[in-house]
C-alpha positions as CSV (number, residue, x, y, z in Angstrom):
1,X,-32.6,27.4,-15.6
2,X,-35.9,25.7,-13.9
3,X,-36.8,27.2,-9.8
4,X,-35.6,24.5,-7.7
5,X,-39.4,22.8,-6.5
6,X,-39.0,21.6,-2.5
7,X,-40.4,18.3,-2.9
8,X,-37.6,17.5,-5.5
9,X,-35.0,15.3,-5.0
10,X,-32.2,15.3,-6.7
11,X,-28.6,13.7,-6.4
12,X,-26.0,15.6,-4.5
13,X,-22.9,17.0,-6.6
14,X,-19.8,15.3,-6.6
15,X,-16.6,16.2,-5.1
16,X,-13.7,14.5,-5.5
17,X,-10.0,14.5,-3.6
18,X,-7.1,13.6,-4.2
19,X,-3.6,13.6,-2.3
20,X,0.1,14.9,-3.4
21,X,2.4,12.7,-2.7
22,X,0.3,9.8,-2.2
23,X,2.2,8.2,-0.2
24,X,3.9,10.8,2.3
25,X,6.0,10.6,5.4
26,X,5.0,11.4,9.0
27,X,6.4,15.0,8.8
28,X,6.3,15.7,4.8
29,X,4.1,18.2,3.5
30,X,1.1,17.4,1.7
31,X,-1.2,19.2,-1.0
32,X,-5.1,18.0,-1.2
33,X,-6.9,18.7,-4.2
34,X,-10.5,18.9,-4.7
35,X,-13.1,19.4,-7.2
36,X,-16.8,20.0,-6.8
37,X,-18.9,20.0,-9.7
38,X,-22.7,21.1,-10.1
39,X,-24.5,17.8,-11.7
40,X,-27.4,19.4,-10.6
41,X,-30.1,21.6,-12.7
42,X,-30.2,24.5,-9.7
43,X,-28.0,27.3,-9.0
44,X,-25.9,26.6,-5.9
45,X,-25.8,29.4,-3.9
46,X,-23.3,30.2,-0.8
47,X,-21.5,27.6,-1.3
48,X,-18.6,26.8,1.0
49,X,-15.8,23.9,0.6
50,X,-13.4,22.5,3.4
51,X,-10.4,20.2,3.3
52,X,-9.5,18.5,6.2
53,X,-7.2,15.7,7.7
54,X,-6.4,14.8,11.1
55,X,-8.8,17.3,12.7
56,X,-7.6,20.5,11.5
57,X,-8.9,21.7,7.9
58,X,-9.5,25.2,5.7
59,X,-12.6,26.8,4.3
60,X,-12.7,28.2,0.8
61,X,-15.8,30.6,-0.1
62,X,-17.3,29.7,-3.4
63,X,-20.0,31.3,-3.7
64,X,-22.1,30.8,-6.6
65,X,-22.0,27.5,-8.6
66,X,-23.9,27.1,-12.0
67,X,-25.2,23.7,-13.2
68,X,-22.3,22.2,-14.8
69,X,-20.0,24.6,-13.2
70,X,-16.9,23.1,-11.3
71,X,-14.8,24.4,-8.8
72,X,-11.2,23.3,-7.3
73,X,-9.8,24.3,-4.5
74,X,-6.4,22.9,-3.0
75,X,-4.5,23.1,0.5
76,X,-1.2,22.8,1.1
77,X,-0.2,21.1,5.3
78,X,2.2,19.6,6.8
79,X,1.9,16.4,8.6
80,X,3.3,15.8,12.1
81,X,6.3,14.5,13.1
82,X,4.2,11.7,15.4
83,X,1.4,11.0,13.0
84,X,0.8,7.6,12.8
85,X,-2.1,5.0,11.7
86,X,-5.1,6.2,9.8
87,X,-5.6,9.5,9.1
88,X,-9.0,10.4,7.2
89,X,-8.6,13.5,4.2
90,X,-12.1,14.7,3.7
91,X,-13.2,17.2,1.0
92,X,-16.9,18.6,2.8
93,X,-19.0,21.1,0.7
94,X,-22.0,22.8,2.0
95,X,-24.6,24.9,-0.6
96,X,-27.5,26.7,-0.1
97,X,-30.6,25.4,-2.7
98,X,-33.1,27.6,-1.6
99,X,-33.5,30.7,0.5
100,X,-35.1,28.2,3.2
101,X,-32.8,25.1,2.7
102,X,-29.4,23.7,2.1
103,X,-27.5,20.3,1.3
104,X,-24.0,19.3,1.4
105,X,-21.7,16.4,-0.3
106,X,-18.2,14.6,0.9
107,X,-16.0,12.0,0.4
108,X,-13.2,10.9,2.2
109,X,-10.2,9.1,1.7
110,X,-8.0,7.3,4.3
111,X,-3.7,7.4,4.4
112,X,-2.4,4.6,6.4
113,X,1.0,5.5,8.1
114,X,3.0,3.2,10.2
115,X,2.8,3.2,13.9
116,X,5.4,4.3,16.2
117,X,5.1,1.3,18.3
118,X,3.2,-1.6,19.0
119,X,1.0,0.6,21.9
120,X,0.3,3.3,19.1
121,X,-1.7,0.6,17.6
122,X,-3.6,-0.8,20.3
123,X,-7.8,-0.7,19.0
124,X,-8.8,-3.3,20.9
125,X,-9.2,-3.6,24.9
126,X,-9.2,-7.0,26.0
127,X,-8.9,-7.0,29.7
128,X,-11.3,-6.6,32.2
129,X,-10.9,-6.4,36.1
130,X,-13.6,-9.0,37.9
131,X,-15.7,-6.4,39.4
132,X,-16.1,-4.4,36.2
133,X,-16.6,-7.9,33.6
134,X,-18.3,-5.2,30.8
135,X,-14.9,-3.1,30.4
136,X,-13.6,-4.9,27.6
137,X,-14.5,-7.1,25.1
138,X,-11.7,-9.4,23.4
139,X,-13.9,-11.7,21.2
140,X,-17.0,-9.1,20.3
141,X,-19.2,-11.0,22.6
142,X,-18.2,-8.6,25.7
143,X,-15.5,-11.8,27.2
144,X,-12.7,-10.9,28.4
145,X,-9.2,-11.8,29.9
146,X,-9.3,-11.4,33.6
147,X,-6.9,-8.6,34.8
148,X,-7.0,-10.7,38.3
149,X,-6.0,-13.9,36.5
150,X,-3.3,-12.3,34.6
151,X,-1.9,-10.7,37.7
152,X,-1.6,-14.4,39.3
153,X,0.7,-15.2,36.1
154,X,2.6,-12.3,36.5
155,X,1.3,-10.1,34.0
156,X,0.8,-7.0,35.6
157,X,0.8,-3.4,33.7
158,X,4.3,-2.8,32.6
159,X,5.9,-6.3,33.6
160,X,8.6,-8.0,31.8
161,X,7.7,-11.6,31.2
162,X,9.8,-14.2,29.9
163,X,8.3,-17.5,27.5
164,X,10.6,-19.6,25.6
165,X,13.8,-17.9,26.6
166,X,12.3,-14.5,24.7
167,X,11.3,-11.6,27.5
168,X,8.2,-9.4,26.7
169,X,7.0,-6.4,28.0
170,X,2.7,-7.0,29.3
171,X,1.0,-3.8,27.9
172,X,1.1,-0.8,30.8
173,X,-3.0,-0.3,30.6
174,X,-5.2,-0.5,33.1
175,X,-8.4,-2.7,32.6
176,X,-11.0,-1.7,30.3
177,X,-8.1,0.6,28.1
178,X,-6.8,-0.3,25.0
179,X,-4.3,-3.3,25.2
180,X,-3.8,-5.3,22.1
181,X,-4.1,-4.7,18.2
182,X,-6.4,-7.0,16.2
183,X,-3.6,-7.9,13.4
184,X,-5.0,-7.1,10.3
185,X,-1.9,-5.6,8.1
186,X,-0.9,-2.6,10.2
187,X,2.7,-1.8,10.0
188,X,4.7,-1.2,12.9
189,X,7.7,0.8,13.0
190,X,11.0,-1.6,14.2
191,X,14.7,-0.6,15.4
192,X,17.4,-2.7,15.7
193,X,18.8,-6.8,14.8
194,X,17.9,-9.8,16.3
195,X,17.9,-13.1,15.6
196,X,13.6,-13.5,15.8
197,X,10.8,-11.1,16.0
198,X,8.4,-12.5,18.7
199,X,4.6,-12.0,19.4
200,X,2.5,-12.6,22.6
201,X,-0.9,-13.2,21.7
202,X,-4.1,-15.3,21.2
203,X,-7.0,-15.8,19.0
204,X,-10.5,-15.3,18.6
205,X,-13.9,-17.0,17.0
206,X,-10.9,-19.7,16.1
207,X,-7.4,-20.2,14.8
208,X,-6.0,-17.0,14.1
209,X,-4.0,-17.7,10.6
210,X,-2.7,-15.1,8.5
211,X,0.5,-13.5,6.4
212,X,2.7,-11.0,8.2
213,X,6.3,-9.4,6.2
214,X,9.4,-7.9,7.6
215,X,10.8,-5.1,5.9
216,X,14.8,-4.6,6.6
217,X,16.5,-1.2,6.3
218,X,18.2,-1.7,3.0
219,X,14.3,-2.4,1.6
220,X,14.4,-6.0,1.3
221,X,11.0,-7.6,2.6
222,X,10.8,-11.2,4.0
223,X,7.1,-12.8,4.4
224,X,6.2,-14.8,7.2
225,X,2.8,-16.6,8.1
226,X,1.3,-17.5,11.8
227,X,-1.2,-19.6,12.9
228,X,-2.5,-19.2,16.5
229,X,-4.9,-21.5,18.0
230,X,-8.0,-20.2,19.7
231,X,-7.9,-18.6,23.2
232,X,-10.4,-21.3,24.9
233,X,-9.1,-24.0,26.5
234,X,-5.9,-25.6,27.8
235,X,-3.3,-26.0,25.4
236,X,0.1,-27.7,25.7
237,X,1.6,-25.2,23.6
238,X,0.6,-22.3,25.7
239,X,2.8,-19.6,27.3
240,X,0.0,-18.8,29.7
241,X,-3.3,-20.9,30.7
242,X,-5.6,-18.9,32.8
243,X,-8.2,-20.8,34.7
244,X,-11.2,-18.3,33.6
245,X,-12.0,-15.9,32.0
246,X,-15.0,-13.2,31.9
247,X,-18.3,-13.0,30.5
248,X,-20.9,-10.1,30.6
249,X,-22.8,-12.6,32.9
250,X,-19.5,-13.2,35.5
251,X,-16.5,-15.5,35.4
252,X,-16.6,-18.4,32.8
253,X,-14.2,-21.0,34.8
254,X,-12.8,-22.3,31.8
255,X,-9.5,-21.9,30.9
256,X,-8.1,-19.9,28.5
257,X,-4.3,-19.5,26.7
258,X,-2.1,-17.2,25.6
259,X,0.8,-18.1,22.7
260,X,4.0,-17.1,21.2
261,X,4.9,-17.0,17.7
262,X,7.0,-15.4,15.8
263,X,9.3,-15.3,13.0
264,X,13.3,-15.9,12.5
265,X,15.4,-12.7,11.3
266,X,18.3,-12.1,8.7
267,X,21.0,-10.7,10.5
268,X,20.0,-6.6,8.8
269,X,18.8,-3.6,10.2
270,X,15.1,-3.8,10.6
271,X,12.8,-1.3,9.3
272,X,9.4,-2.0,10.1
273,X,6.9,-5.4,10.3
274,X,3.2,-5.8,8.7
275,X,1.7,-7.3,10.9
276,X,-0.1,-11.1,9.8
277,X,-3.4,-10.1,8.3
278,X,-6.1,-12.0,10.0
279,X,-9.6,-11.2,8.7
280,X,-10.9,-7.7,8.8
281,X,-10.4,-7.2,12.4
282,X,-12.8,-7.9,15.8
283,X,-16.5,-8.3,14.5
284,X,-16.3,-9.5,10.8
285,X,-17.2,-13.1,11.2
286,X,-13.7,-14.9,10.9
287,X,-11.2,-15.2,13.4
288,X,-8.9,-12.3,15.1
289,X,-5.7,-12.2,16.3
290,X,-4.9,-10.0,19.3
291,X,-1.2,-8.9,19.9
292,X,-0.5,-7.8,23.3
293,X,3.4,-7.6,23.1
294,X,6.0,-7.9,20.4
295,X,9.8,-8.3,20.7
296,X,12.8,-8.5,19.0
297,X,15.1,-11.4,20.4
């Protein structure tokens, strides 16, 4: 084979993963595979290969690859009881290409578990106290809902509020922490009957509207859609009207509003709910809906 020449560039091998069972439990033990091959034209020399997920992984020694070679290493772990959301799988090799120089190649590959509760989903912080207006940032602008004008409502950390004859518990944060989920198809872990599942929320950058599905214990599914008007202004409609809200500039006296929705239940065993999918989440262009609370009534 040629001397690998410095200036050279070349392509960086390929490694691939992949995930047994594909679609496991929180809990269930799981077996990644991966492959590495040499595409290359060079010897690969010291070359090391790690499988990881959720922040704890294993190293396999390779050693030597020839061009064309391929290796496959696989790692058997088991989940935690609690996992929940995304969790990343990443196959990571590193190789040495010269006696001076190395490279490395990685993929990764993402497992979406349901959360445990509504909180265990929270990726967005929305509130902001009026003395700190920069702690949160609800529409991807740096606004905000005003801790201080929530508190005047009634929704303090932790409270139970009532709207509609359906009580919800506000999110127990404190400003500038996580405190809603932008809904874009997470699922949600539910327990329980009722006779309607019920949101408290608003949207962003317009009307948030979107496709949501109940799943019931016995595996039936029942879809559902919402459509949420936008947070600014005073609406009719509205469980809350605040009368301003923050800006990374200082207080913006317009008002802005808070809404339920919500879908009615079978009378089964719930399972779990996906929430409506709303864009690609906070920052794609569209609208987003943000769920503070959610209920069953």
């Amino acid at each position: 084979m040629s001397p690998y020449r410095p200036e050279e560039d070349f392509l960086a091998p390929p490694v691939s993963l992949t995930l047994e069972p594909t679609a496991p439990e929180p809990g269930q033990t799981v077996t990644l595979t991966a492959q590495l091959t040499n595409t290359t034209r060079i010897l690969l020399h010291g070359t090391v290969l790690y499988l990881s997920v959720a922040g704890g992984g294993q190293a396999s020694s390779i050693g030597r690859l020839a061009p064309g070679a391929s290796v496959t290493r696989t790692w058997r772990t088991r989940l935690s009881d609690d996992a929940e959301g995304v969790l990343p799988f990443i196959a990571h090799a590193i190789f040495d290409v010269h006696e001076n120089g190395s490279d490395c190649t990685r993929t990764t590959s993402s497992l979406r578990l349901p959360y445990q509760s509504l909180a265990g989903a929270f990726d967005n912080a929305g509130i902001a106290s009026d003395n700190d207006v920069t702690a949160a940032d609800i529409d991807g602008s740096g606004s905000s809902l005003s801790a201080e004008a929530l508190a005047s409502a009634g929704l303090t950390p932790g409270a139970p509020v009532t709207y509609d004859g359906t009580t919800f518990t506000w999110p127990d944060t404190e400003p500038g922490d996580p405190d809603n989920v932008v809904s874009a198809g997470q699922t949600v872990r539910l327990a329980g009957t009722g006779g309607r599942l019920a949101f408290l929320g608003t949207s962003t950058w317009g009307a948030g509207k979107g496709p949501g599905k109940v799943v019931y214990a016995d595996g039936t599914e029942q879809d559902f859609s919402v459509e949420v008007p936008d947070w600014y202004g005073a609406y009719a409609s509205a469980a809350v009207v605040l009368p301003y809200r923050n800006t990374p500039s200082g207080r913006d006296d317009n008002p802005v509003s808070l809404f339920t929705f919500g879908v009615d239940l079978a009378d089964k065993e719930l399972r779990s709910v996906v929430l409506p999918k709303v864009g690609d989440g906070l920052g794609s262009g569209g609208p987003a809906l943000h769920i503070f609370a959610m209920t069953v009534a």
